[in-house]
C-alpha positions as CSV (number, residue, x, y, z in Angstrom):
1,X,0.0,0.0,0.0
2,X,0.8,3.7,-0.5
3,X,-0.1,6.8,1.4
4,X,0.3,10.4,0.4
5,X,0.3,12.3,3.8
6,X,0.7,16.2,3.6
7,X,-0.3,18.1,6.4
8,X,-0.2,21.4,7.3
9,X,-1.7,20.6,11.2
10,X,1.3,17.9,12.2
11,X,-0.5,16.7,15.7
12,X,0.1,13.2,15.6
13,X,2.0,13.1,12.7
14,X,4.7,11.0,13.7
15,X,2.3,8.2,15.6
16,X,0.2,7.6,12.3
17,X,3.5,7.6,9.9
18,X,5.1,5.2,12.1
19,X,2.3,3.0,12.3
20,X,1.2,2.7,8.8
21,X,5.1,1.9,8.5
22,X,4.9,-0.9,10.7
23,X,2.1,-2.1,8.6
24,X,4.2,-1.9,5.4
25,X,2.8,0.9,3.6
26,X,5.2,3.1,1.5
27,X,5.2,6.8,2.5
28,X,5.2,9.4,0.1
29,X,5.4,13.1,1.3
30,X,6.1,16.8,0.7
31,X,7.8,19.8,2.3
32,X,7.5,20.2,5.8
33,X,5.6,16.8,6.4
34,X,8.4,14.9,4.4
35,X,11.1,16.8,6.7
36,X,9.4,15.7,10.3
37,X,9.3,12.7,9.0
38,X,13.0,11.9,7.8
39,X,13.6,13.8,11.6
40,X,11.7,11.5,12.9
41,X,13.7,8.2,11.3
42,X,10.9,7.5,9.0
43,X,11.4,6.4,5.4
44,X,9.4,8.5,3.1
45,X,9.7,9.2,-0.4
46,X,9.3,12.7,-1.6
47,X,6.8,13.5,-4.0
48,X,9.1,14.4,-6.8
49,X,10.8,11.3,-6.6
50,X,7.0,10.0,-7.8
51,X,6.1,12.7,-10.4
52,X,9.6,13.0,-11.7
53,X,9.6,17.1,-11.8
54,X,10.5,19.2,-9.0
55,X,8.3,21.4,-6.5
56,X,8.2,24.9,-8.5
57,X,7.1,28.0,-7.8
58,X,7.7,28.6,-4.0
59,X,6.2,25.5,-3.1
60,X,2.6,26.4,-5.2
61,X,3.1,23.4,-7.5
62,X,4.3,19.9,-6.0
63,X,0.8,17.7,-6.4
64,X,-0.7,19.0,-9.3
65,X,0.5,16.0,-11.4
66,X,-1.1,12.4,-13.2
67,X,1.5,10.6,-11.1
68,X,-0.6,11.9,-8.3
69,X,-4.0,12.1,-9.5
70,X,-4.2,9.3,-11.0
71,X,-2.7,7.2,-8.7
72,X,-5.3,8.8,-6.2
73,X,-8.7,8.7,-9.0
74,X,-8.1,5.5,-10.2
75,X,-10.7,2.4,-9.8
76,X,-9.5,-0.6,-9.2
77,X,-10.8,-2.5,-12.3
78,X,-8.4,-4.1,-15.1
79,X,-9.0,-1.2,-17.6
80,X,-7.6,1.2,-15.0
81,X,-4.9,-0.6,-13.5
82,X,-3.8,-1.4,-17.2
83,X,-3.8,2.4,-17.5
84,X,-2.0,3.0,-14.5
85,X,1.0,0.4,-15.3
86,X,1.0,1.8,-18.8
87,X,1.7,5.2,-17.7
88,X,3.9,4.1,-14.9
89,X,2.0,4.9,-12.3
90,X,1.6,3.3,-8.3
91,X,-2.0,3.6,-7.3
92,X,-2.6,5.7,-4.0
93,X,-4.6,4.2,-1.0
94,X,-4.5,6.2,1.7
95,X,-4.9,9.9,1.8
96,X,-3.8,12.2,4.6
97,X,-4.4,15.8,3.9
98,X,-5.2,19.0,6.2
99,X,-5.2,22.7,4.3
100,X,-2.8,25.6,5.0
101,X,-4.0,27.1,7.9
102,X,-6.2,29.9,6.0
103,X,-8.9,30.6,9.0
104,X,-5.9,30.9,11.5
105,X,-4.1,33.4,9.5
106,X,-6.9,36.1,9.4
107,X,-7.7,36.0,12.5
108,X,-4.3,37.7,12.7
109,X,-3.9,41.1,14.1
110,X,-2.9,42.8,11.0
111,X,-3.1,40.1,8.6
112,X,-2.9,41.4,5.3
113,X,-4.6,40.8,2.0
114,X,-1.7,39.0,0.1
115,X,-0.8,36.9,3.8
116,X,-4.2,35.8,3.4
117,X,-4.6,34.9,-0.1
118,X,-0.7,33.1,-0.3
119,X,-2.5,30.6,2.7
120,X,-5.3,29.3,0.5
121,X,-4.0,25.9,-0.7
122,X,-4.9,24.5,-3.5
123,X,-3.4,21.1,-4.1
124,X,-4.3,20.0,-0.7
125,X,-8.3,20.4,-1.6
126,X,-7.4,18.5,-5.0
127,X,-6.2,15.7,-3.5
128,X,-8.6,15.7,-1.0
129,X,-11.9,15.7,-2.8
130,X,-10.0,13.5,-5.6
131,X,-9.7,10.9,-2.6
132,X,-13.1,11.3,-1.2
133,X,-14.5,10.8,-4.4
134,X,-12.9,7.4,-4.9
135,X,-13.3,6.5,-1.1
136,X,-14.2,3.0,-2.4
137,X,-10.5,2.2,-2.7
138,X,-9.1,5.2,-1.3
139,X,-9.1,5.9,2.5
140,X,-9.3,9.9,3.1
141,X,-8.3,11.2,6.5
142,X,-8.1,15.4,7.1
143,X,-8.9,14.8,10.8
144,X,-5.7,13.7,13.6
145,X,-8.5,13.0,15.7
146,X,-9.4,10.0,13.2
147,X,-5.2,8.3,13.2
148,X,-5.7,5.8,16.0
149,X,-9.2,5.0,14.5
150,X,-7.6,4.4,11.0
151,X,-4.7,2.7,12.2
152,X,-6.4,0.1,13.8
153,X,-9.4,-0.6,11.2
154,X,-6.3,-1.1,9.0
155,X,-4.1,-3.5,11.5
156,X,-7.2,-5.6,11.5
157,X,-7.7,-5.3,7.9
158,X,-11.7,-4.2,9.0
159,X,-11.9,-0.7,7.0
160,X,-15.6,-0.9,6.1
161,X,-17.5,1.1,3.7
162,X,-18.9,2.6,6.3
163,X,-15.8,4.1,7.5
164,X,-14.8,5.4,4.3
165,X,-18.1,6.8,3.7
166,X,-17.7,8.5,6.9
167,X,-14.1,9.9,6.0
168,X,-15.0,10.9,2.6
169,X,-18.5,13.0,3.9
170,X,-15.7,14.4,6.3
171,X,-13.2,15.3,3.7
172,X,-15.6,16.9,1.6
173,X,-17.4,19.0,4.8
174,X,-13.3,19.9,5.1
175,X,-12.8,21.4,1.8
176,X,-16.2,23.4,1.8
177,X,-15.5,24.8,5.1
178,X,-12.0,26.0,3.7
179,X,-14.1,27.7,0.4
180,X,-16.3,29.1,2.8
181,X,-14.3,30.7,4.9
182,X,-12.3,32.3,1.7
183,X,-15.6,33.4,-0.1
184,X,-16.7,34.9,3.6
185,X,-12.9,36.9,4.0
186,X,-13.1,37.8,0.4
187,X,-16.5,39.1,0.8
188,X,-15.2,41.4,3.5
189,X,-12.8,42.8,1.6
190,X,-14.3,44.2,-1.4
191,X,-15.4,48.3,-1.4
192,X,-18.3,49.2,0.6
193,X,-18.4,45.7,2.5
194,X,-21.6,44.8,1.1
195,X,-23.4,42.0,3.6
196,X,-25.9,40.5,1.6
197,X,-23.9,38.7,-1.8
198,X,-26.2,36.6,-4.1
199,X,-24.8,33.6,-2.4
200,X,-24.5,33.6,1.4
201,X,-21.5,31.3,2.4
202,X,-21.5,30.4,6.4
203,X,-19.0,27.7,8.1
204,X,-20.0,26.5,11.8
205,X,-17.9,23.7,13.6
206,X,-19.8,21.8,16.4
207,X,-18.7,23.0,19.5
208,X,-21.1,20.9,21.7
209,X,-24.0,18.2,21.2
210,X,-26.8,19.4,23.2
211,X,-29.1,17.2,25.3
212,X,-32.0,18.4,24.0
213,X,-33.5,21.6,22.8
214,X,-35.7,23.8,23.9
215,X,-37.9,20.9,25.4
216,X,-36.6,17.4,25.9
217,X,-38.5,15.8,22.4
218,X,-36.4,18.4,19.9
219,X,-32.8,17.1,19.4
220,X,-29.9,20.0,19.5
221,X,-26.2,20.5,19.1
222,X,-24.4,24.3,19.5
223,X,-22.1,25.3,16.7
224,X,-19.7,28.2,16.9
225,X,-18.6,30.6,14.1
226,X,-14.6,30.1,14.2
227,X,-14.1,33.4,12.5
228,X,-15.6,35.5,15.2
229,X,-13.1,37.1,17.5
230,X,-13.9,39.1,20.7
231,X,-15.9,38.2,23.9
232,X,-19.3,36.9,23.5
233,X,-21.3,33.5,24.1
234,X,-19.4,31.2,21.0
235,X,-16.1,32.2,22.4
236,X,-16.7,31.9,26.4
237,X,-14.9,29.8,28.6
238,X,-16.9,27.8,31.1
239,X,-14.9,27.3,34.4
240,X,-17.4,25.3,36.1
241,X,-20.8,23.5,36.7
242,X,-23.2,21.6,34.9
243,X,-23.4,21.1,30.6
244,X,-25.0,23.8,29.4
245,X,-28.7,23.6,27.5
246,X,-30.4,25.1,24.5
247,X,-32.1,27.2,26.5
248,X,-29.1,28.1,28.7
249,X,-27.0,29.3,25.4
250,X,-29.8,31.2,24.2
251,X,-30.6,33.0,27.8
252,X,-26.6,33.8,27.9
253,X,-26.9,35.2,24.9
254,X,-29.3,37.7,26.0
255,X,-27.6,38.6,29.5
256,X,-24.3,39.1,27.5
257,X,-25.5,41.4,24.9
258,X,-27.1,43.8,27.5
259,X,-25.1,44.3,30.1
260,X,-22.4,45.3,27.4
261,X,-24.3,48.2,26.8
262,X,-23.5,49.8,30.1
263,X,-20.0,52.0,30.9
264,X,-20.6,51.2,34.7
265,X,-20.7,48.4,37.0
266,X,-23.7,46.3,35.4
267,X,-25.5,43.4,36.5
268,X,-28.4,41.6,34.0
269,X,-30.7,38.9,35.0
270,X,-32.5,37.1,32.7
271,X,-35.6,35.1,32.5
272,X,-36.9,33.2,29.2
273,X,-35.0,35.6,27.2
274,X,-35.6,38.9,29.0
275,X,-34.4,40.8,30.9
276,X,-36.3,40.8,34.6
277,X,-33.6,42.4,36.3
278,X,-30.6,45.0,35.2
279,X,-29.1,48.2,37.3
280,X,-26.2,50.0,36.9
281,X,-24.2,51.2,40.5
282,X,-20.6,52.5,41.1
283,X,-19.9,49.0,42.3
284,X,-21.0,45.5,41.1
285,X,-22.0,44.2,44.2
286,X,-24.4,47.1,44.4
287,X,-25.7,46.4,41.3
288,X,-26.5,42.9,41.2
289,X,-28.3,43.9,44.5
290,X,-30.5,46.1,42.8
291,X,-30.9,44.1,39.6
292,X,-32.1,41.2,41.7
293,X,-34.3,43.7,44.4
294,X,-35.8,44.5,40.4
295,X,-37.9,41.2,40.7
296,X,-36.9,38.6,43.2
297,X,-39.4,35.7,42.1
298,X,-38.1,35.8,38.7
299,X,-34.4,36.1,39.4
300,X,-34.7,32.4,41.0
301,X,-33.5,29.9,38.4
302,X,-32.4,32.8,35.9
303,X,-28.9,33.9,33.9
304,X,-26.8,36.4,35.5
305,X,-24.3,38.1,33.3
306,X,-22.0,40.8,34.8
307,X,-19.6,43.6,32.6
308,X,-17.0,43.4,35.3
309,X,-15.2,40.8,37.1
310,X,-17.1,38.9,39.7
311,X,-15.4,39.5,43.3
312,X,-16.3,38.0,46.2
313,X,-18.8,39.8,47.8
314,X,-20.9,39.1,44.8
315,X,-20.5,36.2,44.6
316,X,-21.8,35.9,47.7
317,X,-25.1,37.4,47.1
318,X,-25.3,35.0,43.9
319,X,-24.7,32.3,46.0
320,X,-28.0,32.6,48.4
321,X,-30.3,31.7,45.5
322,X,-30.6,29.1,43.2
323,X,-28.7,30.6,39.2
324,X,-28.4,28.8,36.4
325,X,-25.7,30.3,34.8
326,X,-23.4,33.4,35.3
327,X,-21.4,35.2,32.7
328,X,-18.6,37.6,33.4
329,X,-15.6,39.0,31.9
330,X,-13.4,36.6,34.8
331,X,-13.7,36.0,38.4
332,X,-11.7,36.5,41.3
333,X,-10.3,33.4,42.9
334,X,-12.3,34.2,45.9
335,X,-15.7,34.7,43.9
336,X,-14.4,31.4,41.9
337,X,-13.9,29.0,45.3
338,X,-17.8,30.5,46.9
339,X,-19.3,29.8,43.1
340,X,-17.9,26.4,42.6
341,X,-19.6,25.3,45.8
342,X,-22.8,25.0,43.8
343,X,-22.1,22.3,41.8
344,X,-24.6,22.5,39.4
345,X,-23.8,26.4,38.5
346,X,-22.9,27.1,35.6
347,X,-19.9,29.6,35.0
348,X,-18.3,31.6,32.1
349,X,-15.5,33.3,31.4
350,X,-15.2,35.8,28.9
351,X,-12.4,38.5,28.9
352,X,-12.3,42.1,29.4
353,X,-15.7,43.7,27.5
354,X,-13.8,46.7,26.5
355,X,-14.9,45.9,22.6
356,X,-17.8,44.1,21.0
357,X,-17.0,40.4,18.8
358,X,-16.7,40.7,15.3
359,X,-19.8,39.3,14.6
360,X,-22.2,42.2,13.4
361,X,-25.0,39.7,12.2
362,X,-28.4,39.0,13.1
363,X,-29.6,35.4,11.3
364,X,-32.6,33.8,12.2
365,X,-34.1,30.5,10.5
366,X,-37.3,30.1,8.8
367,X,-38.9,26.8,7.2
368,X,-37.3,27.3,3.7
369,X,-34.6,30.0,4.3
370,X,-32.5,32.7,6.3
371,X,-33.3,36.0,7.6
372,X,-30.2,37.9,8.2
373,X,-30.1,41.5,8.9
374,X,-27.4,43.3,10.3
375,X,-27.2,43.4,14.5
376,X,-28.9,45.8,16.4
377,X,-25.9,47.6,17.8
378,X,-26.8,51.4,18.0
379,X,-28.4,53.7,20.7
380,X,-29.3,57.5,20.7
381,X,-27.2,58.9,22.9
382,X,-28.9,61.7,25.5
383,X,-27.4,64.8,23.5
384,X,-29.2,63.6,20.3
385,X,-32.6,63.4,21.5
386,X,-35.2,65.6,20.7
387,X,-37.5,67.2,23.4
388,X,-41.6,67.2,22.4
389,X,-43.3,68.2,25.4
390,X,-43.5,72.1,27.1
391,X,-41.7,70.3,30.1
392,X,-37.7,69.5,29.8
393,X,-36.0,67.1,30.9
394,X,-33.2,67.3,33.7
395,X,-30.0,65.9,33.0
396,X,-30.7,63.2,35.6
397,X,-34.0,62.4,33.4
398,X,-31.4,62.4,30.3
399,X,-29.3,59.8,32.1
400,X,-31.9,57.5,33.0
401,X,-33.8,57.6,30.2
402,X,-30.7,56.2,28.2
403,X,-30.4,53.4,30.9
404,X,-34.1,52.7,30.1
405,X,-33.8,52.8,26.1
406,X,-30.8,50.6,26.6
407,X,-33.0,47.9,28.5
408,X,-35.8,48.1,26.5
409,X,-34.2,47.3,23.5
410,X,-33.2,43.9,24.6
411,X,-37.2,43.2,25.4
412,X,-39.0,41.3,23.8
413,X,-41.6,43.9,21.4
414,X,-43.7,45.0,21.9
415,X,-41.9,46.1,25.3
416,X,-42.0,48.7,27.6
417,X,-39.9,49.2,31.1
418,X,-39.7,51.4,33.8
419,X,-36.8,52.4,35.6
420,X,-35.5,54.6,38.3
421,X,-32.3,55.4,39.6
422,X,-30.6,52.9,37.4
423,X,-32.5,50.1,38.3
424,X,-35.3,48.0,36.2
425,X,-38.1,47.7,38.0
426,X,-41.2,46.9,35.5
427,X,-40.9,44.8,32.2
428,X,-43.9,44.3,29.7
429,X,-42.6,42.0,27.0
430,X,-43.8,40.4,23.8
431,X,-47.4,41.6,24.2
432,X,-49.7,42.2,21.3
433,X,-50.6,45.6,21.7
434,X,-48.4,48.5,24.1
435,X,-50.5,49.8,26.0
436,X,-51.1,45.8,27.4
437,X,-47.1,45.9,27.8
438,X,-47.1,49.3,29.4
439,X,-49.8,48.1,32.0
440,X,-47.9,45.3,33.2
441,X,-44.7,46.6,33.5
442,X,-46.1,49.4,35.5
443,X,-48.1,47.0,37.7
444,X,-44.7,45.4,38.5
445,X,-42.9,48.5,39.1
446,X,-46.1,49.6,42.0
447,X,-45.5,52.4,43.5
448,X,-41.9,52.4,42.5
449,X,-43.6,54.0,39.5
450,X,-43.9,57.0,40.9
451,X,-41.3,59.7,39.9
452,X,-39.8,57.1,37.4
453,X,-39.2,57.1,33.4
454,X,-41.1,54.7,30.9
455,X,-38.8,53.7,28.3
456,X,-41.0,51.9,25.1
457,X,-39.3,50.2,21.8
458,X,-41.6,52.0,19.2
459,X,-44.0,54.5,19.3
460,X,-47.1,55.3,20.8
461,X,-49.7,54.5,18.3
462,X,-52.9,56.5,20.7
463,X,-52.4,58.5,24.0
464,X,-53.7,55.4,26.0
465,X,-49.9,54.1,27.0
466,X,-49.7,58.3,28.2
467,X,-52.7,57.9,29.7
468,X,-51.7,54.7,32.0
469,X,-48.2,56.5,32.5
470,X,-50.1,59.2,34.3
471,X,-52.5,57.1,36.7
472,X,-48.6,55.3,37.6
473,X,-46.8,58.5,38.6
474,X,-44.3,58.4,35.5
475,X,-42.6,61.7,35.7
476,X,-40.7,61.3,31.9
477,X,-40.9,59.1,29.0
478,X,-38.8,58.2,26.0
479,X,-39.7,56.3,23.1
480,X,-39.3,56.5,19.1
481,X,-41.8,58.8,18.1
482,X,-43.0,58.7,14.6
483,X,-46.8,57.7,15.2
484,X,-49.6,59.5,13.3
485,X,-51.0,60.4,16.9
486,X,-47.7,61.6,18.6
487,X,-49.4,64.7,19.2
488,X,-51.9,63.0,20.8
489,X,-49.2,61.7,23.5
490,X,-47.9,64.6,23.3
491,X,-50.8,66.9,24.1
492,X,-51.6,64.4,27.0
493,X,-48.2,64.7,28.8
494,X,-48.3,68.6,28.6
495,X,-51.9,67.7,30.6
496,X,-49.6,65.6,33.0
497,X,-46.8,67.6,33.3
498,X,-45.1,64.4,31.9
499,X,-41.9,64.9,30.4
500,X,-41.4,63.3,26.7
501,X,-38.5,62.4,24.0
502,X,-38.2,60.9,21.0
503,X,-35.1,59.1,19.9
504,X,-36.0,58.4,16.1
505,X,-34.5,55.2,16.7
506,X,-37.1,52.1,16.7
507,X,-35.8,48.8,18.7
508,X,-37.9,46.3,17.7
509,X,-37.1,42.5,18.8
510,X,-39.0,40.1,17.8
């Protein structure tokens, strides 16, 4: 037997060459592999010894030969071996092959255009998809983690066509990933970065099988986008506690991407994909306080997600209720060794939240298709908001108004909240009409209400969301604006004395 092996990922290199040795298969090898090899004490035979012309052109043209290909395409019937002899040619039966490492490389600091391109390989993928096509009689393996498995089906002479099925569907998942991630870089690079091309080309790698999904009957798996840099859920590190769910991934998701909106110590809690607690203080321990005094009966079982390390005394507030999950930029060791007592709680690491991940997508599945739109990653900042009502504003009003508009646009539409000094303390989420959401966040919020700031994530369409601001003591509101009727609301808050902005800005979530 004879295997081509030319790899650009060497782990375990040396294992599988000197057991297909000790099985008696001839080696044949380029470059870099062929030179670990002979290190190694290895016989191998180097590819131009088998094409009969040198490697040419900086390396780019070693494999691109009949001497390979055909050895590699050929069937193992008398018209082809006839062929093969005829032309001088040893047939191929094992393939070893992983790509220059193209993904690695731009997700350099710096990387440039021609580093980029001079890493996409192209005899590599030849050889590859020549060998998973004839899988029959050629075994293809792109994967280290698949050597020991391959060595011993062979040492047992027990490679079924099940196996090479399974290494050929492998090999050819290999190559398209590769493509993918080139069209997706080289998408990225052309002018004006347009985001929707008339093919869209997406690579995810399975970073976990899930036990179920969102309820125990619908299968699931997580995969993660290996081009994405920067802190967020796909990249996390969990430090400790139980696997984490469907749900749990989903919920994480949500904490994550809230709390990042905040400069100041931030705490998010967050229950079926909303938020039912957040608060800002000039401490973290304060703020998870307040974000969990923002509705205790839901914070039981929910996600916490923090912007700033986790120290000890939060942790031990986190620690006298049952969490699912927290997610934090890191934890102290102190915070760590309290946590970890739980031994079913979930934690995550992230890193410093000091810039957002790369990914600037929003893709959602329907039957039949993808929805993508770009993220919703922008907020009106107090300065740009426009005043409506005869009453203004104070600065503190400004300040807290943001803090609401940042909340609400993480709820579920249609969604109001109401907030005071920083703290969320009524949610209406996902409700078919506003002023339905706007009743039942200010029936949480109580008499908290009073003097507080009603943030909603698209306009008013009648006064009647006004109107139930009033009877709750809301002393300001911000929202959109845009309705046909704003001057209906705004006509009723001059009769309230209510103070009113509009952003321009809708924050839909559906």
């Amino acid at each position: 037997m004879r295997a081509l092996i030319s790899v650009s990922d060497k782990t375990g290199l040396v294992e599988l060459a000197r057991g297909l040795v000790d099985l008696g298969v001839e080696i044949v090898s380029t470059g870099g592999t062929a030179r670990t090899l002979k290190e190694a004490g290895l016989p191998v035979t180097y590819i131009s010894e088998v094409t009969g012309f040198p490697e040419i052109l900086d390396g780019r043209v070693k494999t691109l030969h009949p001497a390979v290909h055909g050895g590699i395409l050929a069937l193992r019937t008398p018209d082809h071996l006839n062929q093969l002899e005829a032309h001088h040619i040893t047939p191929i039966d094992i393939v070893v092959v992983n790509l220059y490492p193209f993904r690695e490389t731009i997700k350099r600091p710096g990387v440039t255009l021609e580093e980029a391109i001079e890493n996409i390989d192209i005899g590599g993928p030849a050889m590859v998809r020549a060998a998973a096509k004839n899988h029959r009689y050629v075994l293809v393996v792109v994967n280290p983690a698949r050597y020991t498995q391959v060595l011993k089906a062979l040492a047992e002479g027990k490679v079924s066509d099940d196996l090479r099925l399974e290494l050929a569907r492998e090999a050819f998942a290999h190559t398209a990933a590769y493509d993918t991630a080139i069209a997706a870089y080289l998408q990225k690079q052309i002018q004006g970065d347009d985001l929707f091309p008339p093919a869209w080309h997406m690579s995810v790698e399975l970073a976990q099988p899930l036990r179920y999904g969102e309820n125990p009957h619908q299968r699931a798996a997580f995969y993660r986008d290996p081009t994405v840099t920067g802190p967020c859920v796909g990249n996390a590190v969990q430090l400790a506690g139980k696997e984490l769910s469907f749900n749990n991934i989903l919920d994480l998701n949500a904490a994550l991407e809230l709390v990042r909106e905040f400069i100041d110590p931030s705490v998010v809690i967050i229950k079926h994909n909303n938020p039912c607690g957040a608060a800002s203080a000039d401490d973290l321990a304060t703020a998870y306080r307040l974000a969990y005094e923002g509705d205790p009966v839901s914070a039981f079982g929910g996600i916490v997600a923090c912007n700033r390390t986790v120290d000890k005394e939060t942790a031990m507030q986190m620690a006298s209720i049952f969490l699912e999950a927290v997610i934090a930029p890191d934890f102290t060791p102190e915070a760590l060794e309290i946590l970890t007592r739980k031994a079913s709680l979930r934690l995550l690491k992230t890193g410093p939240l000091t810039v957002r991940s790369t990914d600037r997508l929003d893709i959602r599945k329907v039957n039949g298709g993808l929805l993508i739109q770009e993220a919703d990653l922008e907020l009106t900042r107090p300065d740009e908001v426009r005043v409506v009502t005869e009453k203004q504003p104070t600065q503190e009003q400004l300040a807290e108004m943001a803090f609401a508009m940042a909340v609400v646009k993480h709820v579920k539409s249609n969604a109001i909240v109401v907030t005071r000094n920083r703290q969320l303390i009524g949610v209406g989420a996902g409700q078919m009409n506003r002023v339905g959401a706007a009743r039942i966040a200010l029936e949480q919020a109580g008499e908290k209400a009073r003097g507080a700031v009603l943030a909603s994530d698209a306009f008013f369409p009648f006064r009647d969301t006004v109107d139930e601001a009033a009877k709750a003591g809301i002393a300001a509101i911000i929202q959109p604006g845009g309705s046909l009727r704003d001057e209906e609301s705004i006509a009723a808050c001059n009769e309230y004395g209510i103070t009113m902005v509009f952003t321009g800005m809708r924050h839909f979530k559906h």
